[in-house]
N, C-alpha and C positions, 0 to 999 in steps of 0.2 A: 413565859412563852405563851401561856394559857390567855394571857391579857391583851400582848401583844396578837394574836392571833384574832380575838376576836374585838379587837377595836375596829379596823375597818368593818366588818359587817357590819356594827355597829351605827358606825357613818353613815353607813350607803342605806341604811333604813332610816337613819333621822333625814335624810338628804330626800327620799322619797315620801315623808309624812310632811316634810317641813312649808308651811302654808297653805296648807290642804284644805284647813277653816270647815271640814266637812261637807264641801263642796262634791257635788255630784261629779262622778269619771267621765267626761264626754266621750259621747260613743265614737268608735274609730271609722274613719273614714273606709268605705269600699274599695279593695285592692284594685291596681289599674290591672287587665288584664295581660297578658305575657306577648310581648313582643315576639311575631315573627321570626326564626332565623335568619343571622345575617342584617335587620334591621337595626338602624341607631336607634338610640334615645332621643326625642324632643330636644333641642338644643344643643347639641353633638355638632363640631363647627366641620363643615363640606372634606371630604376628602381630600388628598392631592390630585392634581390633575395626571389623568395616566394611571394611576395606582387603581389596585382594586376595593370598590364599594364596599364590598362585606365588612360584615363589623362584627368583630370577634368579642363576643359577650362577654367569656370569661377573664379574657387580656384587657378589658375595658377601649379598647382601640379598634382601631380599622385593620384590614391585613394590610402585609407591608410590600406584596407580590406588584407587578406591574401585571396593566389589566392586558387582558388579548387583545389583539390588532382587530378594531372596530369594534368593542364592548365596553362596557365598565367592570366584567370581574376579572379576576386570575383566572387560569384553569384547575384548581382546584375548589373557586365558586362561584361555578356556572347560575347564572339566572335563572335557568330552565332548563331542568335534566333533564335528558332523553334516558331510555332504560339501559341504554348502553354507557350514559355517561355518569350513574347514579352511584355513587363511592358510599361501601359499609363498612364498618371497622371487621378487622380481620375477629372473627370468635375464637384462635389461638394466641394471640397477643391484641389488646383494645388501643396498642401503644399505634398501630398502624390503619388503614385504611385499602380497602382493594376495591375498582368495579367491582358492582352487584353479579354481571354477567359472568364475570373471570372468578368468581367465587370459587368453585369446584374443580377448577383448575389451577388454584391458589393453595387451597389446601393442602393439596400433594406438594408444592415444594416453600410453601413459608419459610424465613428462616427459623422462625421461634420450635417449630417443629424440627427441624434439622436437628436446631441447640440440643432440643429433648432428648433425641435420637442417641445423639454425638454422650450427654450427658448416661445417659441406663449403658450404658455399651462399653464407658467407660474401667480402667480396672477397679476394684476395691468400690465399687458401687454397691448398696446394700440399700433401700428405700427405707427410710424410717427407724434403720438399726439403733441409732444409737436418744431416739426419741422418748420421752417419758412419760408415764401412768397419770400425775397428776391425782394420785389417791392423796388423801389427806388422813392421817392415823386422827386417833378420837386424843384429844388433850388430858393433858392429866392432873392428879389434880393442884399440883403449885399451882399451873396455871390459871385452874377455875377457880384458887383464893385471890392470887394478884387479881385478878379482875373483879371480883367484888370488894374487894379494897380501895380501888380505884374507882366502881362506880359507888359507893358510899362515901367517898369524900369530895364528889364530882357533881353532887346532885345537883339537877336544873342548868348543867353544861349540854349542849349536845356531843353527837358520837363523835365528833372531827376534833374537837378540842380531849376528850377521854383520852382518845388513841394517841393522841402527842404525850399525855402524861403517861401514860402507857407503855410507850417507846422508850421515852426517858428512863421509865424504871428497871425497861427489862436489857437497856443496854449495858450497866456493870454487869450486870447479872452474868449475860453474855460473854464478858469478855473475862470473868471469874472463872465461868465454866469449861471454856476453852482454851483460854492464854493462861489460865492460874490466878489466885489471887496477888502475884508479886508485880502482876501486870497494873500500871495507872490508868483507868478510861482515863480519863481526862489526858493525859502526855497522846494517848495515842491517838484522841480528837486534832490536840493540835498539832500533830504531826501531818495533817491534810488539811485543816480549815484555812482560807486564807481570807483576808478583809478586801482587796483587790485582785483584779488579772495580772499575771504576766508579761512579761517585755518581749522575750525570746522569739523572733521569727519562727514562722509555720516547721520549714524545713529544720534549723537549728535545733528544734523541742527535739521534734523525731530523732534526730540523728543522736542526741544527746540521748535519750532516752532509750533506745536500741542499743546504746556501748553501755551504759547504765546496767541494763538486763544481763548481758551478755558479761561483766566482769563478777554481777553477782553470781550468776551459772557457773562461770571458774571459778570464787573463792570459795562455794560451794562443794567443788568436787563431782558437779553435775555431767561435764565432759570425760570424766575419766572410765577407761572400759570402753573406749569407741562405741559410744550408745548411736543411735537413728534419732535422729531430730526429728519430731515434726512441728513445725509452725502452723496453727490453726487459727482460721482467718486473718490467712499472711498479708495479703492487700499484692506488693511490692517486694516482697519478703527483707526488708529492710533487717528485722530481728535475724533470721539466717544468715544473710549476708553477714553481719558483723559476729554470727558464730563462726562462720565458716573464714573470718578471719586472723578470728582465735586461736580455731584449730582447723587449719586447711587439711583437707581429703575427709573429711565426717561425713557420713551419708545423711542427705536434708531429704523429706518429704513434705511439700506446703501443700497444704489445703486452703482453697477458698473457693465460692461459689463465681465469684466474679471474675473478669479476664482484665486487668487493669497497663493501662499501656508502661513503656520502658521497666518492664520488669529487672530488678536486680539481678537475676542468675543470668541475665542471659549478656550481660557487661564481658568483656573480652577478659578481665582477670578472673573470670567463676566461668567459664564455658567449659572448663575440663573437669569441675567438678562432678560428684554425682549426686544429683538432685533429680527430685521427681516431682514433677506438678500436678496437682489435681482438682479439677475443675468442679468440685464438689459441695455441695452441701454438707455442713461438717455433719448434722444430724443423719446425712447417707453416707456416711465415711466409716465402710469397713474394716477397723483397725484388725479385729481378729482375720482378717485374710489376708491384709499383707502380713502379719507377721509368721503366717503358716507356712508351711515348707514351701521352695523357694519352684516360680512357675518354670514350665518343661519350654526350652525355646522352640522345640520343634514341634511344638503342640499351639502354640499360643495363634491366635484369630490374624486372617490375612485381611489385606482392604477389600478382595474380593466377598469375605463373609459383610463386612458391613454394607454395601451396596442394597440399596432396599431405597422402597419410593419416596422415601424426606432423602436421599445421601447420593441418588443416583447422578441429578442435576451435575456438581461441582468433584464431582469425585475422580477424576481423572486431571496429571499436572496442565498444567496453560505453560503457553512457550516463555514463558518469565523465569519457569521452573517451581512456580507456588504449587505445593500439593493441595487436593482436598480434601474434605474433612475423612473419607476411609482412608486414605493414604495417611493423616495425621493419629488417625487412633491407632493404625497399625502401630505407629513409631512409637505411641504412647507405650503400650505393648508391650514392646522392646525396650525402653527404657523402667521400666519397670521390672521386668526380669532380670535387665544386667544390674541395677541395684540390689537388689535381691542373690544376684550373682556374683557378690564380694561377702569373702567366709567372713567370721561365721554367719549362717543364716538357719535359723532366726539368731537376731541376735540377742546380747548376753544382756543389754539393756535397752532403753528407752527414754528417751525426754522428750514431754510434753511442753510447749513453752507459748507463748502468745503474748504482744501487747497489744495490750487496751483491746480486749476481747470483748467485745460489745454484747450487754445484758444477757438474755437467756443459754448465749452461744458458750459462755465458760460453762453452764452446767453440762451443757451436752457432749462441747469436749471430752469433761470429767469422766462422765458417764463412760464415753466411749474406750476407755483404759480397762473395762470390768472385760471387755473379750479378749485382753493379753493371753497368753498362753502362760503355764503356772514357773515356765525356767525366764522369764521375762520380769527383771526389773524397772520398775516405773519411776521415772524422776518426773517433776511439774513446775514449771515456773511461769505462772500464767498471772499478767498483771490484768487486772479489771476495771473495766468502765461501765458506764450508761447503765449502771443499775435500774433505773426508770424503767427499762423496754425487760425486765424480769419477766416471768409468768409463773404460774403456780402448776402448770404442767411439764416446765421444763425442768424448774425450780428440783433440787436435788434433795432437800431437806426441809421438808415444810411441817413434819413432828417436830423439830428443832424449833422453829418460830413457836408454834404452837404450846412448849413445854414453856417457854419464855411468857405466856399468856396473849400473845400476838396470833392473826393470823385466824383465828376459829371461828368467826362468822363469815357469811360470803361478803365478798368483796373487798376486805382485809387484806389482802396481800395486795390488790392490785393499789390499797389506798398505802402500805408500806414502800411498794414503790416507786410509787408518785411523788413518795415526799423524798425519796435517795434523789431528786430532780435536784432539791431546792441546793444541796451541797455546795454544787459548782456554777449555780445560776443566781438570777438579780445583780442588779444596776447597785454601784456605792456601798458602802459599809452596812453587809444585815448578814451580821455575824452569829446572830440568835439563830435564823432560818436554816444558815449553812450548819449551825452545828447539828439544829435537828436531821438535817439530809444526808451530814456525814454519819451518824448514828446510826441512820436506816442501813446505808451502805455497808459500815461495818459488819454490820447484826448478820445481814446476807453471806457476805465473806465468813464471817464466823462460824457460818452453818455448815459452808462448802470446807472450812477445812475440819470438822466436827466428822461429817462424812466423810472424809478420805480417810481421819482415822479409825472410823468405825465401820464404812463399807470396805476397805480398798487396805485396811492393815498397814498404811504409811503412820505411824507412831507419831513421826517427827513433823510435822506436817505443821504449818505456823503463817501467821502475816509477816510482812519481811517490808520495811522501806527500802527503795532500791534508788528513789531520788530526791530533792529536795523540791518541797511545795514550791517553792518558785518558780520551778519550771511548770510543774503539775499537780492540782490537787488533785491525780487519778496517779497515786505515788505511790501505791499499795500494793504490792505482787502475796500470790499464793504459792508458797513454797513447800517440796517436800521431798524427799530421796529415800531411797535403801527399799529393800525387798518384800514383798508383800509378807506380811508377818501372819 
């Protein structure tokens, strides 16, 4: 790996000395200076006739607008502002633009601000609840022999090639300490590495992989005891949906921060279900309050309390019959409490479940199980992805890495997982690369179910194939059930 790794640098340093005769560096020419806004480049062939002049730098093109009746721009780029006509990006979202002049009359009702609004006010909102320290415990000392073992038989390598051998070594290790030794690395590498992509249409993966989740959750025993679902960064809630038609009438709660169009629940055979949606950040997602005693209906907030200067604007119905947004958090509300308003409450269990829970968001999930209340059993079936986008703040177990010999200098973790990248990426057969990627991924997993049985008393707690590589080398769910011990 070690060789293959550093062949091309290799390369690309013969390729840069090669001819060079000792020949002096010619000096580099003087930058040209920065073009104007809105200016082409020198040989930028004429606009179309009618369209607007401007020339969008970053798109390498012209705009595509038609210009104004008797100019060359659009009206969004005027020739020559006047004060009234000079457009700044909004300072609450950079995503938009407003008149300079309308500024302060923008900021009361943006909608990015509404969102905000609509978001804190929301139920089971908690800021930062479920967010993590990022402490790093001090290593110990297996660790600090594997690593002089490694830089003693490495000498005159740099640190990128170390850390691969490195990796390598502390992944049985890994899988010794947590799966047992009767566990194979190697079986459970090639239970994810694949030498090519996949055939299976976009939609088909999903779909298959959602009933995947969802049979292993019943052979498991996951469903039984009317537990509360929640789906954490549901998207579509695709995964609920196919619990909820396992075992119709379950009570679902999805989390996700996003609001994605043709949601699942809301299809005419799940409209009588009870499901709650939450527009949430799962790292602000107060598990320990919804599962507290169940909200008082005649207590709970009117869309009169919400009205305030982001909510005032749209907050009363249009003759279509759309409510605004106080009118939709009231409902929220309410649907919230009649969930909670089916015995028992709280309830007797819990399942945490999620596919392809994208990098740092399973650990935070995890996390978020620590404010159950102590008569609350916690079941988990969260499959993982995009290890890449980890972080060592989110990161649940980073003593874990660290006891592995990994991990204890800075920037270590973020070079751990950069390489969870190479797994399920590259062009043709580089089966070497994937298996170092799957390795990293593993190790991560390893750590997260390490912690659930050492934070969270799930015993049982284990890696679990739920499908076959060929649909997905992201095949790997984190499984675990029974009572906090």
């Amino acid at each position: 790996i070690v060789a293959e790794e550093a062949a091309p640098a290799a390369a690309v340093q013969g390729e840069a000395t090669k001819g060079g005769g000792g020949r002096k560096k010619a000096k580099d020419a003087p930058a040209a200076p920065p073009l104007p806004p809105g200016v082409a480049p020198a040989g930028t062939p004429p606009q179309e006739k009618g369209r607007c002049t401007y020339f969008v730098a970053g798109k390498g093109r012209y705009c595509r607008f038609h210009a104004s009746p008797g100019g060359e721009r659009c009206g969004a780029h005027p020739a020559e502002l006047e004060d009234d006509q000079l457009r700044v990006p909004c300072p609450l979202d950079g995503g938009h633009t407003v008149y300079k002049n309308r500024l302060a009359q923008h900021l009361k009702i943006c909608s990015k601000k509404r969102q905000d609004e609509i978001l804190v006010r929301q139920p089971f909102f908690k800021k930062g609840v479920n967010g993590g320290s990022g402490a790093q415990a001090e290593p110990d000392q297996e660790g600090r022999q594997l690593e002089a073992e490694v830089d003693g038989s490495l000498a005159g390598l740099d640190l990128q090639d170390t850390f691969l051998v490195r990796l390598a070594a502390a992944f049985p290790r890994a899988v010794a300490e947590v799966l047992g030794p009767s566990v194979d690395p190697e079986e459970l590498l090639a239970r994810s590495v694949v030498a090519t992509a996949g055939t299976l249409a976009h939609a088909e993966k999903h779909e298959a992989q959602n009933l995947a989740l969802t049979a292993m959750i019943s052979e498991r025993g996951l469903l039984e005891g009317d537990p509360v679902v929640v789906e954490y960064g549901c998207g579509r809630a695709g995964l609920a949906t196919a619990v909820l038609a396992e075992k119709p009438g379950i009570r679902c709660v999805l989390v996700d921060r996003d609001a994605p169009r043709n949601k699942m629940e809301h299809r005419q055979e799940h409209r009588g279900e009870r499901v709650l949606r939450l527009r949430l950040d799962i790292a602000d997602f107060d598990l320990a309050a919804l599962l507290q005693a169940s909200l008082d209906p005649a207590a709970l907030p009117r869309a009169a309390d919400f009205k305030g200067e982001a909510l005032e604007v749209s907050s009363t119905t249009d003759a279509k019959g759309n409510s605004g947004p106080a009118e939709r958090l009231e409902e929220l509300w309410k649907a919230a409490a009649a969930l909670q308003a089916a015995a028992p409450w709280p309830p007797s269990r819990l399942l945490a479940c999620a596919k392809h829970l994208c990098g740092g968001a399973t650990d935070i999930a995890l996390r978020s199980l620590q404010g159950r209340p102590g008569g609350v059993e916690a079941s988990v079936c969260i499959a993982t992805c995009c290890h890449h986008r980890c972080d060592s703040v989110s990161y649940l177990n980073v003593p874990f890495l660290q006891r592995l010999g990994l991990c204890e200098a800075e920037g270590e973790f973020a070079r751990l997982a950069s390489l969870a990248g190479w797994a399920v990426g590259g062009r043709g057969d580089v089966r070497a690369k994937r298996r170092i990627g799957m390795m990293a991924k593993r190790i991560l997993d390893l750590g997260r179910v390490a912690w659930l049985r050492e934070a969270m008393g799930l015993k049982d707690a284990a890696l679990a194939e739920y499908i076959g590589k060929e649909v997905t080398p992201e095949n790997i769910a984190i499984v675990a059930s029974g009572a906090r011990s």
